[in-house]
N, C-alpha and C positions, 0 to 999 in steps of 0.2 A: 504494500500500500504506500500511495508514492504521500510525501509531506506538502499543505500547502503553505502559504506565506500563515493564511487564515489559522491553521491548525499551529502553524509555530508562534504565535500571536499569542495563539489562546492559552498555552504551554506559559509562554514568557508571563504575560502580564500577571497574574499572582506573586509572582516573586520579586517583578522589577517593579522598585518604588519609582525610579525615577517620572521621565514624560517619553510615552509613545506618540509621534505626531504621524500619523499616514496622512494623505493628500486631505482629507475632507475632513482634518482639523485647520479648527480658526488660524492658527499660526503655523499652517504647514508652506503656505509661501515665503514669509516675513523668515523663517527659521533655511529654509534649504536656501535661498540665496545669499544669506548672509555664511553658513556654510558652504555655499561652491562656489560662491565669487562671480565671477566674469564666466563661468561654463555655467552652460543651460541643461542641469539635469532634472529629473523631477524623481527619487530613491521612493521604492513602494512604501519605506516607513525612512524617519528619522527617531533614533531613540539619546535622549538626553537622559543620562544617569544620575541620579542623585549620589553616588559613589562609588568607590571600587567593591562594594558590595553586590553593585546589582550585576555587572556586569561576572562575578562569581558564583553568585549564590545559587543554589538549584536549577542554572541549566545543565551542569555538568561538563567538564574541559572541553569537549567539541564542541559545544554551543556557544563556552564563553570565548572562544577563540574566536568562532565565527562574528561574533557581537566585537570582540575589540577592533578585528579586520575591518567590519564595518563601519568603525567608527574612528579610522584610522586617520591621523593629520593630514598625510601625504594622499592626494590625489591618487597617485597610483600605485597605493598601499590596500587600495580599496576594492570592495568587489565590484564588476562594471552593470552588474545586473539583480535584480531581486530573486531570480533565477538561480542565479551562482549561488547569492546568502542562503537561499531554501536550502540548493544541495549541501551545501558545508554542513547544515543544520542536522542534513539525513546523514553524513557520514561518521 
């Protein structure tokens, strides 16, 4: 059974205190472009942690891995797709 963004959402948010923004939060414009700058992407979620806790706590090392990737400074530290985040999440 394959994972979707949905299902891995629904997984996270019990544990992650911080903010999940997907597109059709109020501040999901205001927040990704001041995260990507001058590139025009639109990421199926932005998650802003409240600490190195959330990005640990109960998703377990292949998930929090895939969340720091995610949330990586570097541009091309990043996954390029909500796609790629899902799989990292399945592996």
């Amino acid at each position: 059974m394959s994972t979707t963004l949905s299902d891995a959402l629904a997984a996270l948010r019990p544990a992650f205190t911080g903010r999940i923004l997907t597109p059709d939060h109020v501040d999901y414009e205001t927040t990704r472009t001041v995260f990507l700058g001058d590139i025009d992407r639109r990421p199926a979620l932005i998650l802003r942690p409240a600490g190195a806790a959330d990005v640990a706590r109960e998703t377990g090392l292949t998930a929090a891995r895939a969340i720091q990737r995610a949330m990586a400074k570097e541009r091309a530290d990043r996954f390029d797709s909500a796609t790629e985040f899902v799989a990292a999440l399945e592996n």
